[in-house]
C-alpha positions as CSV (number, residue, x, y, z in Angstrom):
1,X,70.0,107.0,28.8
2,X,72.9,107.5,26.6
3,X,76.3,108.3,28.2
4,X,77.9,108.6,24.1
5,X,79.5,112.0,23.1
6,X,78.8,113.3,19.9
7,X,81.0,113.5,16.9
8,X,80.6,117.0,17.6
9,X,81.7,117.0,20.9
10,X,84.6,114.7,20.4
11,X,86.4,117.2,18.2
12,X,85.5,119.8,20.3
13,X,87.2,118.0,23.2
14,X,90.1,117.1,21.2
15,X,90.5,120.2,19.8
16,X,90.6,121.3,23.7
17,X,93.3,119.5,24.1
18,X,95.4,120.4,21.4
19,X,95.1,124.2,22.9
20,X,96.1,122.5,26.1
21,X,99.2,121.1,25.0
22,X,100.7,123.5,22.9
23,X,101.0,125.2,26.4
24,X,102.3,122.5,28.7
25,X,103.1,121.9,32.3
26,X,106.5,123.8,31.9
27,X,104.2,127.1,30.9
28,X,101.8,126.5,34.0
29,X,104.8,126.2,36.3
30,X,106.5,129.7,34.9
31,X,103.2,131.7,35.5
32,X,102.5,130.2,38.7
33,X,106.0,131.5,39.7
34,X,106.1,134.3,38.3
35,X,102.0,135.1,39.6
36,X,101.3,136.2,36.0
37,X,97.6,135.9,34.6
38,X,98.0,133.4,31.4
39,X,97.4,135.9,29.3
40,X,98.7,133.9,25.8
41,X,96.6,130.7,27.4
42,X,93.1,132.3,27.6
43,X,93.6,134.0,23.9
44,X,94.6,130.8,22.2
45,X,91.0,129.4,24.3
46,X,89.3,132.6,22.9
47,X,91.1,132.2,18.9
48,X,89.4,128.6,19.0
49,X,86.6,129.5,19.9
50,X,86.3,127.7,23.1
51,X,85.4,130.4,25.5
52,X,82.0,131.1,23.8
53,X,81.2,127.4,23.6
54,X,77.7,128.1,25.3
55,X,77.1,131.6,24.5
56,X,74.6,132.7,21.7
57,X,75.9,132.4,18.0
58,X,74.1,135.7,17.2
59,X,76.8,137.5,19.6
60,X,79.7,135.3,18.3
61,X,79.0,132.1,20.4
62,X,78.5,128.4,19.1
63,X,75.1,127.9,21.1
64,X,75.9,125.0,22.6
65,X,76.1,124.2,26.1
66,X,77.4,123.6,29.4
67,X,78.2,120.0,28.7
68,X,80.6,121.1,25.9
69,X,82.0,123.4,28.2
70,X,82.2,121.2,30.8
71,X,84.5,118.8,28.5
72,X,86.5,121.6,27.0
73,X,87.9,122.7,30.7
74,X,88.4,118.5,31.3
75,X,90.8,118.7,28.5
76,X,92.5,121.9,29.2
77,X,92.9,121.2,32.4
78,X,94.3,117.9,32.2
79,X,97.0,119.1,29.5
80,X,98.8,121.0,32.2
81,X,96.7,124.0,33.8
82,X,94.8,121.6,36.2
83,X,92.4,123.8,38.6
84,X,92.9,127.0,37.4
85,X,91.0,126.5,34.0
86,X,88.1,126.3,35.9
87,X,88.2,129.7,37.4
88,X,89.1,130.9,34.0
89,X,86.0,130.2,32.5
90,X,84.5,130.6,36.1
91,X,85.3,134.2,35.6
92,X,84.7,134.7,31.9
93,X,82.1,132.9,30.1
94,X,80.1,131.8,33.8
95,X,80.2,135.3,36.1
96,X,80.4,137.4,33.0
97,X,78.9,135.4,29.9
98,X,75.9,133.2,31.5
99,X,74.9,136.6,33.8
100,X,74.9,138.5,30.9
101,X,73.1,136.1,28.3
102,X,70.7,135.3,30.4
103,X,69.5,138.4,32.5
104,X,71.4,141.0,30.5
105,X,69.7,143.9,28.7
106,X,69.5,143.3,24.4
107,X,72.0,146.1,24.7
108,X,74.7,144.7,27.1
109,X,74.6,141.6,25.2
110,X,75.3,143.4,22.3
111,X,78.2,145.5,23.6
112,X,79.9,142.8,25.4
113,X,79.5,139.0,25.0
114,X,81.3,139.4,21.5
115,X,84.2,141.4,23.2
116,X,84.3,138.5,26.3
117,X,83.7,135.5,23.7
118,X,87.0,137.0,22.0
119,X,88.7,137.4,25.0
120,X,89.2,141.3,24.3
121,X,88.0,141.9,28.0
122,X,88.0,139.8,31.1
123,X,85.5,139.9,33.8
124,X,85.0,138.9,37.3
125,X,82.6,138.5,39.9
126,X,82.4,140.2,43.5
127,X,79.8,138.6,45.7
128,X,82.1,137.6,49.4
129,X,82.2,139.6,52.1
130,X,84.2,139.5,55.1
131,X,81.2,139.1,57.3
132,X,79.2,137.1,54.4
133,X,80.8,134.7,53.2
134,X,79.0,131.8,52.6
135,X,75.6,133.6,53.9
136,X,75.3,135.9,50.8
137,X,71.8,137.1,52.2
138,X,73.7,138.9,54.9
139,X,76.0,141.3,52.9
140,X,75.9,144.7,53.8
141,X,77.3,146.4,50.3
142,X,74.4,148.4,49.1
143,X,73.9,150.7,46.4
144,X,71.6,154.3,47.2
145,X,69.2,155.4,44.4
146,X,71.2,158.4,42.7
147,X,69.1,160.4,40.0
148,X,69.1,157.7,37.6
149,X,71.4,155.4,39.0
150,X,73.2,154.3,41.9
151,X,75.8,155.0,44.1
152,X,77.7,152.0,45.3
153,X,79.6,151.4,48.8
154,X,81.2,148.5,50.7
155,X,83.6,146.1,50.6
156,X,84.7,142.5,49.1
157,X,86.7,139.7,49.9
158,X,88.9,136.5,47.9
159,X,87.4,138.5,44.6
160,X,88.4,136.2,41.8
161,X,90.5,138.0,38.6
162,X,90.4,141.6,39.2
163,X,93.7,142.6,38.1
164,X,92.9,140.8,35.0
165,X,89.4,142.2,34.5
166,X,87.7,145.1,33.0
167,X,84.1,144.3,34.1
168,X,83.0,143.2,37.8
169,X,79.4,141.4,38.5
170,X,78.7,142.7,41.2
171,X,75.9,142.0,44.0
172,X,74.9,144.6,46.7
173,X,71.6,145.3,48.5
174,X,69.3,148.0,46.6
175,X,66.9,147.4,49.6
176,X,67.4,146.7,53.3
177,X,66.9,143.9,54.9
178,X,64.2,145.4,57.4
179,X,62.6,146.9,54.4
180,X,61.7,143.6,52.4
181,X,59.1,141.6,52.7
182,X,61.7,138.6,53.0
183,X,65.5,137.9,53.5
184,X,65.6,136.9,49.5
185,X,64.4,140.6,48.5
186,X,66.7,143.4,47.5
187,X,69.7,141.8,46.2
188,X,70.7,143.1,42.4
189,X,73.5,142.2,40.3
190,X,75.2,144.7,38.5
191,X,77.8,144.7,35.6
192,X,80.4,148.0,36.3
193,X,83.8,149.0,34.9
194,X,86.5,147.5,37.0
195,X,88.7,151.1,36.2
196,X,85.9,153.6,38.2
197,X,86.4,156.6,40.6
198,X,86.3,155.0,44.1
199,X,86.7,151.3,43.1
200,X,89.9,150.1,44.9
201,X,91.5,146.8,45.8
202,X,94.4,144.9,47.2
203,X,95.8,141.5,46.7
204,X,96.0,138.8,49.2
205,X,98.5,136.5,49.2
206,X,97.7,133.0,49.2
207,X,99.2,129.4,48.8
208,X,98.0,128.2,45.5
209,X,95.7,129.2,42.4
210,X,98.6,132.2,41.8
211,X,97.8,132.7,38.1
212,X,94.6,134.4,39.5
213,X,94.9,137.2,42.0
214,X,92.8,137.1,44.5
215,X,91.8,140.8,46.3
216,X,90.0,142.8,48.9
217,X,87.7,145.5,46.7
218,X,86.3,148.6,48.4
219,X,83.4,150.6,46.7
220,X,83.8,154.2,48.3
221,X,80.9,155.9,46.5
222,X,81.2,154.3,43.6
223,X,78.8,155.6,40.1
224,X,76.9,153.2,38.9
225,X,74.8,153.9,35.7
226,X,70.7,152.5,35.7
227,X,71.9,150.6,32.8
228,X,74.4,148.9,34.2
229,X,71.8,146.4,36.5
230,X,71.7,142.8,35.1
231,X,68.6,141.8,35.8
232,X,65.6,142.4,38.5
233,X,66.1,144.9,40.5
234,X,65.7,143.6,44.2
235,X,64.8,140.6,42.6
236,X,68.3,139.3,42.0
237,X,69.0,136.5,44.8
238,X,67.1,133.5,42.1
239,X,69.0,134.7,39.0
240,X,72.4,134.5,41.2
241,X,71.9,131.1,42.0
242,X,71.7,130.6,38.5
243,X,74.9,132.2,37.7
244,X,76.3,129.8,40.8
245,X,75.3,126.8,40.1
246,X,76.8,126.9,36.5
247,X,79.9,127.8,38.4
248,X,80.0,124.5,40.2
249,X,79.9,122.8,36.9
250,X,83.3,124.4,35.6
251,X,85.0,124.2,39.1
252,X,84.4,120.3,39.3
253,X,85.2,120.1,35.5
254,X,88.3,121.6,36.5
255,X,89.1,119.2,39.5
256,X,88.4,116.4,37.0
257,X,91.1,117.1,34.8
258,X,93.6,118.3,37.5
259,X,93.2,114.9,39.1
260,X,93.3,113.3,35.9
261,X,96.6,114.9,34.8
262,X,98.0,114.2,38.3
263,X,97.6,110.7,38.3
264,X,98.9,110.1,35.2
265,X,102.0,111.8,36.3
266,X,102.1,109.3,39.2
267,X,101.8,106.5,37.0
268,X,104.3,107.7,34.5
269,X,107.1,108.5,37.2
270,X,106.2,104.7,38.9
271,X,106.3,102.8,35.8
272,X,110.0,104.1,35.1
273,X,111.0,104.4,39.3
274,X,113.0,100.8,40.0
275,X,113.8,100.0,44.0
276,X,115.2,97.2,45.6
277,X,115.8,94.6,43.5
278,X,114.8,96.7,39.8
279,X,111.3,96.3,39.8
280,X,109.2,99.2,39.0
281,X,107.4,100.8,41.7
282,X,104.8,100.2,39.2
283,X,104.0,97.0,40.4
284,X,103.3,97.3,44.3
285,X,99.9,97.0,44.8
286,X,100.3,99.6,47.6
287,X,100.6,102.4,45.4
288,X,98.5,100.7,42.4
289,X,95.2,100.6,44.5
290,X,94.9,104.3,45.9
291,X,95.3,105.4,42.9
292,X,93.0,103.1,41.0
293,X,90.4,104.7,43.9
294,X,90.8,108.0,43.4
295,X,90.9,107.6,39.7
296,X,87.5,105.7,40.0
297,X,86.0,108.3,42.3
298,X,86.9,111.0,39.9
299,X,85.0,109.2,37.1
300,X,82.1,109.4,39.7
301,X,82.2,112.7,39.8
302,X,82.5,113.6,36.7
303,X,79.9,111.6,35.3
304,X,77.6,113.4,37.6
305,X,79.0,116.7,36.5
306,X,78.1,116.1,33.0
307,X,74.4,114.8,34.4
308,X,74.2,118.6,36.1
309,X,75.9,120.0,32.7
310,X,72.8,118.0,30.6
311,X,70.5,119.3,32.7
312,X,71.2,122.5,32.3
313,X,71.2,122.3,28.7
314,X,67.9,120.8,28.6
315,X,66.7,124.1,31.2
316,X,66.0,121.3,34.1
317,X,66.5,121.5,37.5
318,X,70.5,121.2,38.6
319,X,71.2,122.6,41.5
320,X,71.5,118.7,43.6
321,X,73.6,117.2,40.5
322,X,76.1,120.3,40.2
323,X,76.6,120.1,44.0
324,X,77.0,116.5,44.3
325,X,79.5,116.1,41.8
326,X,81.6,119.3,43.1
327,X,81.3,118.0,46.5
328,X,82.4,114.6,45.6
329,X,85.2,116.0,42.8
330,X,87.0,118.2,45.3
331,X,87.7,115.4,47.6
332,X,88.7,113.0,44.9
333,X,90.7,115.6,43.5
334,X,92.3,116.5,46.6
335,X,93.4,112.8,47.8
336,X,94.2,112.2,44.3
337,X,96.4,114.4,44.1
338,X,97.9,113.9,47.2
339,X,98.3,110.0,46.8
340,X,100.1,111.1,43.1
341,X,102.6,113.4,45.2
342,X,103.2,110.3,47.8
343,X,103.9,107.8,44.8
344,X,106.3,110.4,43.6
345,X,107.7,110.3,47.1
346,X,110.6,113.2,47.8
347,X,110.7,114.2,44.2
348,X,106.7,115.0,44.3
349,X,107.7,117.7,46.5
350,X,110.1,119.0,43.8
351,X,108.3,122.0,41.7
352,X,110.0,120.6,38.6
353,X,107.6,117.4,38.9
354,X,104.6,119.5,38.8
355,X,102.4,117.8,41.0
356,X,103.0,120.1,44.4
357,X,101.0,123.1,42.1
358,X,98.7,120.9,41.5
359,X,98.4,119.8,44.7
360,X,98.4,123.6,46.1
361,X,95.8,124.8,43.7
362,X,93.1,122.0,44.6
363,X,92.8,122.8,48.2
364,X,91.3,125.5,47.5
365,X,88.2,123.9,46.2
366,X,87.3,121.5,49.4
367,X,85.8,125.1,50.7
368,X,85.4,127.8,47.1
369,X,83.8,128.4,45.9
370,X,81.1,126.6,48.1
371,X,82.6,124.6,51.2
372,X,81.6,120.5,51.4
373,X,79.6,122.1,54.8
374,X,77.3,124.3,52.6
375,X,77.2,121.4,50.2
376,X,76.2,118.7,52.7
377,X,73.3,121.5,54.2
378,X,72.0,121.6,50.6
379,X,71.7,117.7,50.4
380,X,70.6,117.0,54.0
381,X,67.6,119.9,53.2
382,X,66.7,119.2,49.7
383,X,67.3,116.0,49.0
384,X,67.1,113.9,52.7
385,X,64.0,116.8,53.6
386,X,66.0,117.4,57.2
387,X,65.4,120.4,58.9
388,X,67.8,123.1,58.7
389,X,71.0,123.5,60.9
390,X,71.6,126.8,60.9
């Protein structure tokens, strides 16, 4: 078992962080503000060739993998834009790239993995509902047989990116539930212009993670072309775990580096704070061993993330190992955080220190984009072979 990176993948990671940097905490803070998508960001990712990391080379990709990935949003992340960078590439290369690549048509990967490798168009995925949200069997959006498509009506909820986007994966119900054979039968993804007659949507307002929008979307009859399905028709529910459990890779990647960049804030500002007497807070082992914890949980977690991230790459089962270290990365990140704002004291609370958007943005992820509930079901089922709670 070798836990060495590659030559390779250390200049890729360094080369992460360089793109990081040139951006800064200052930047993050300004768009958070301001609720702007980081638009300059995500094309300086996309000029260096770090959005297609895992995508195929024939379409503009390096053909690498998820464990690459998984390091370039550490760096990124940690360099300033902490959580967010996740659900960039969440959104991009993961809801758009992986669904595409993998279950795509020759033609759709054709037309658009160069254009979202290059960051030329943005995607975003629309799965919630407001009656099914973690229960994804039970949404009711469906798409009617039309000629030689579909037409496509319902509503989403918390849709990640659409603002920013100009394609939506989306999953509705081709078939009803009392017309399968089982509860896992007639779900389809499909891959549809986010500009379309009778698509709509609304943004919510919410504490944290404000570079993304987040939005109701209502489908009032929308067109939907026989081309546009990404891949089985009714057959869809396996192939969007897929697409999900990749997505837990990049989120805990993501809380990895926020936590990472956190602490080190903490440890910077205590190193130079002097109380009673001139020492530096530095010194008190009351606010060196919290964060020593957190910092070692968050190595737990990520180690496991790269496990999941390997495991993909070598096209073995993941699902436990992307769960486990997402579960275990949102709480480290969380209380890492937290602790980091506390060492700070007052001035953590101060948006000039950073830390309190930091500290927004990961709350988010103790419940999104699966909740620690959900995760714990998963383990308690799969792994410890209970019987199902619900």
């Amino acid at each position: 078992m070798d836990f060495d990176l590659t030559d390779e993948q250390k200049m890729i990671a360094e080369s992460a962080r360089k793109v990081g940097e040139h951006f800064g905490l200052d930047y993050w803070r300004d768009h958070d503000a301001r609720k702007a998508f980081p638009q300059e960001f995500w094309r300086a990712v996309c000029d260096a060739g770090l959005c297609g990391v895992a995508l195929p080379e024939e379409h503009g990709g390096s053909g690498l993998g998820m464990v690459e990935m998984a390091l370039i949003i550490e760096q990124l992340a940690a360099a300033g834009g902490g959580c967010t960078v996740g659900q960039l590439f969440m959104i991009n290369p993961i809801f758009g790239g992986v669904s595409i690549s993998r279950f795509g048509s020759e033609a759709m990967r054709r037309e658009l993995l160069p254009k979202i490798i290059s960051g030329e168009i943005n995607c975003c995925m629309a799965l919630t509902e407001p009656d099914a949200g973690s229960n994804s069997l039970e949404i009711k959006t469906f798409a009617t047989r039309a000629g030689n498509g579909w037409r496509l009506s319902g509503r989403k909820i918390w849709i990640t990116g659409v603002e920013s986007a100009q394609k939506m994966l989306v999953i509705a119900r081709t078939t009803k539930v009392e017309a399968s054979p089982k509860r896992t039968h007639g779900l389809t993804m499909f891959m549809i212009d986010v500009a379309r007659e009778g698509l709509t949507y609304a943004p919510i307002e919410k504490v944290g993670t404000n570079t993304l929008s987040a939005c109701n979307v209502f489908f009032d009859d929308v067109e939907v072309d026989g081309s546009e399905i990404i891949g089985t028709l009714d057959g869809g529910w396996y192939e969007l775990l897929d697409v999900l459990n990749t997505e837990r890779i990049v989120t805990t990647a993501g809380l990895v580096g926020a936590a990472d960049l956190a602490i080190r804030l903490a440890v910077d500002y205590a190193k130079d704070r002097r109380v009673f007497g001139g020492k530096p807070i530095a010194s008190y082992q009351g606010l060196q061993f919290p964060l020593a914890q957190h910092w070692a949980e968050v190595q737990c977690a990520r180690l496991m993330n790269l496990k999941a991230a390997a495991q993909f790459d070598a096209g073995k089962p993941f699902g436990t190992e992307a769960n486990v270290g997402k579960l275990i990365a949102s709480q480290a990140a969380s209380a890492g955080i937290e602790q980091a704002m506390q060492t700070m004291g007052g001035m953590g609370f101060a948006k000039d220190m950073h830390v309190e958007r930091l500290w927004r943005d990961a709350r988010l992820f103790r419940f999104a984009p699966i909740s620690e509930e959900m995760i714990l079901n998963f383990i308690a089922g799969q792994n410890l072979g209970l019987p199902r709670s619900y």
